[in-house]
BAFIBA-757726 format. One record per residue (C-alpha): residue number from 1; x, y, z. Coordinates in steps of 0.2 Angstrom, whole numbers, padded with zeros to 4 digits. Layout:
BEGIN
atom i=NUM u=X v=Y w=Z
...
//
This chain:
BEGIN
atom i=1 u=-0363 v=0416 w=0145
atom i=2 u=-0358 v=0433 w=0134
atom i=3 u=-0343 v=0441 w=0134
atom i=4 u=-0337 v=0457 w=0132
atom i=5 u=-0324 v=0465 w=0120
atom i=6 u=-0311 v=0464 w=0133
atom i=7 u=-0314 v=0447 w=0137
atom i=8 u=-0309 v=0445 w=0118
atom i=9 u=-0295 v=0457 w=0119
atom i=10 u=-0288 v=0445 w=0132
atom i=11 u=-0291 v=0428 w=0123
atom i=12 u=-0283 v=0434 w=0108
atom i=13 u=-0267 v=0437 w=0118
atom i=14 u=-0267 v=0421 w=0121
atom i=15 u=-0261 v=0409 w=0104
atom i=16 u=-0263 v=0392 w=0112
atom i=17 u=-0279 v=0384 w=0118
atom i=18 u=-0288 v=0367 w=0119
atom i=19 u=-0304 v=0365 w=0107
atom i=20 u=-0316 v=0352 w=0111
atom i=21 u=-0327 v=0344 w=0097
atom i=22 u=-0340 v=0332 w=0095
atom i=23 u=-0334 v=0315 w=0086
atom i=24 u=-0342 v=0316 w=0068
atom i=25 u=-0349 v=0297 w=0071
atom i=26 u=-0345 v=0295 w=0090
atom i=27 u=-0355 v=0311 w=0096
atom i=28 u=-0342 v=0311 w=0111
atom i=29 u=-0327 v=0325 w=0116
atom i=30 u=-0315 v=0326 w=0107
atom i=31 u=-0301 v=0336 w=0115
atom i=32 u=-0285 v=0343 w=0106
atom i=33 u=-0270 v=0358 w=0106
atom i=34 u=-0272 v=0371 w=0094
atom i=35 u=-0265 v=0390 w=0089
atom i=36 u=-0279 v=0400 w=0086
atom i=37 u=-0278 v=0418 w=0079
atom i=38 u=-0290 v=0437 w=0079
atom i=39 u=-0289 v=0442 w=0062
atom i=40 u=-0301 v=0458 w=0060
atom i=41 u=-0310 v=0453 w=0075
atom i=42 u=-0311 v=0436 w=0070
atom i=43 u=-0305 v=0422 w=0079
atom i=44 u=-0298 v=0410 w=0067
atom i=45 u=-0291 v=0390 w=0068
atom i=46 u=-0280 v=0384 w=0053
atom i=47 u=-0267 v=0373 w=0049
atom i=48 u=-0255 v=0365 w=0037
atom i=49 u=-0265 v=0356 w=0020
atom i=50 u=-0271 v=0340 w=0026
atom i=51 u=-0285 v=0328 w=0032
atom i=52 u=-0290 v=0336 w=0051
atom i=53 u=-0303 v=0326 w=0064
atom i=54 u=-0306 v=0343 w=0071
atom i=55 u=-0312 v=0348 w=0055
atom i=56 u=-0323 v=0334 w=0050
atom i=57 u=-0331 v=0335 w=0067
atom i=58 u=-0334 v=0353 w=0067
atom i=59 u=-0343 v=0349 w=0048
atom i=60 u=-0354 v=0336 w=0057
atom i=61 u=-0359 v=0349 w=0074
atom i=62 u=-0352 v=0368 w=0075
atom i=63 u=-0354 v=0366 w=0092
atom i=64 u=-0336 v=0368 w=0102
atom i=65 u=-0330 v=0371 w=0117
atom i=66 u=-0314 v=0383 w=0116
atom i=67 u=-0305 v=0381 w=0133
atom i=68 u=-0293 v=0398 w=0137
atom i=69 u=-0289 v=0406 w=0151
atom i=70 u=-0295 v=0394 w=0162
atom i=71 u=-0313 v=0397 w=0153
atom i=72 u=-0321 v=0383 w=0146
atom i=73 u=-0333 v=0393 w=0134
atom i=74 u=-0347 v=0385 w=0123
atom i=75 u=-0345 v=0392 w=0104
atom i=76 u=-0351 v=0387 w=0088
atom i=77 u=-0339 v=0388 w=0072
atom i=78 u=-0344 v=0391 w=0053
atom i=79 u=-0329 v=0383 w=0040
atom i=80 u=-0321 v=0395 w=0027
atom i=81 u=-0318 v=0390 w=0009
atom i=82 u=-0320 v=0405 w=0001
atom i=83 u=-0302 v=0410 w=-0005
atom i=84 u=-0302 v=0429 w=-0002
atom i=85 u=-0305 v=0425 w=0018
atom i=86 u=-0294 v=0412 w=0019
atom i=87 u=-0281 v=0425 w=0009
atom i=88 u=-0283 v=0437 w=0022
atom i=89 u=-0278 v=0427 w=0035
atom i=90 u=-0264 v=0421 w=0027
atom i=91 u=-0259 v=0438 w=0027
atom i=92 u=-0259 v=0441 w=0043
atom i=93 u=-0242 v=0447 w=0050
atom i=94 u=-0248 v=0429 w=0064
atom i=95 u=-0249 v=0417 w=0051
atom i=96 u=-0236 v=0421 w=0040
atom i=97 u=-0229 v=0404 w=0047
atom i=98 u=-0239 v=0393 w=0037
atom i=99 u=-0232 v=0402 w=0020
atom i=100 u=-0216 v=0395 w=0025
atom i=101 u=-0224 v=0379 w=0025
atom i=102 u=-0232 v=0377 w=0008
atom i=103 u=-0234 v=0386 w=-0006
atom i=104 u=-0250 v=0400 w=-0004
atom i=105 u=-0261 v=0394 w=-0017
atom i=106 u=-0260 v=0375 w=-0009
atom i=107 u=-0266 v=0383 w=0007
atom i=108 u=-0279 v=0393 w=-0003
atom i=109 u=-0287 v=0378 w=-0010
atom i=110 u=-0283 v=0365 w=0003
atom i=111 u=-0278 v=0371 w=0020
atom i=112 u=-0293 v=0369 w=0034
atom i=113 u=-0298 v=0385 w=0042
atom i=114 u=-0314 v=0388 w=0052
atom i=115 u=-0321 v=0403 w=0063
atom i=116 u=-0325 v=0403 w=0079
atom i=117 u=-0339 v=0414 w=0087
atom i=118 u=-0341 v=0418 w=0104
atom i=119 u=-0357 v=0426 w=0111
atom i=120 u=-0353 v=0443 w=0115
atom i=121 u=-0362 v=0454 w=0128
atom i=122 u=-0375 v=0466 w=0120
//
């Protein structure tokens, strides 16, 4: 199923949702709470530096499923490592948070962050 921009509009009202990955080695559903983020029309997933399942599953099959809104929506993700991207959602009035948490260049070089892309309409 596509969606439209609204549909997007709404989800990214919405800053809690439940991703489901694959296990890297298991292949089964992996099911967690996460904060996600619409950055320049992108939805983005971080966190804190650190080792992250969702992140090593996601590396192994970019096939998710982001649950919101009572929607269970098939997606695929891509990873960001490039520092510019990651800067500019680290400068996000959003995820200022995260700053608080560590220093910027740690997050820059180590924090996990991945892009979620939903199949729009048209």
């Amino acid at each position: 199923m596509a969606y439209t921009s609204s549909d997007l509009e709404r989800f990214a009202s919405i800053r809690t949702i439940d991703l489901t990955t694959y296990g890297r080695k298991s292949g089964h559903p992996r099911r967690i709470e996460i904060w996600w983020f619409r950055v320049n029309g992108r939805f983005i997933i971080t966190g804190t530096p650190g080792r992250r399942d969702w992140l090593a599953n996601v590396r192994a099959n970019p096939s998710v499923i982001v649950h919101v809104e009572g929607r269970d929506i098939q997606a695929t993700v891509s990873v960001i490592e490039d520092r510019e991207q990651k800067l500019e959602v680290f400068n996000e009035p959003n995820t200022r948070w995260y700053s608080t948490q560590t220093q910027l260049d740690r997050l820059l070089d180590e924090a996990p962050m991945i892009e979620v892309h939903i199949p729009v309409e048209g």
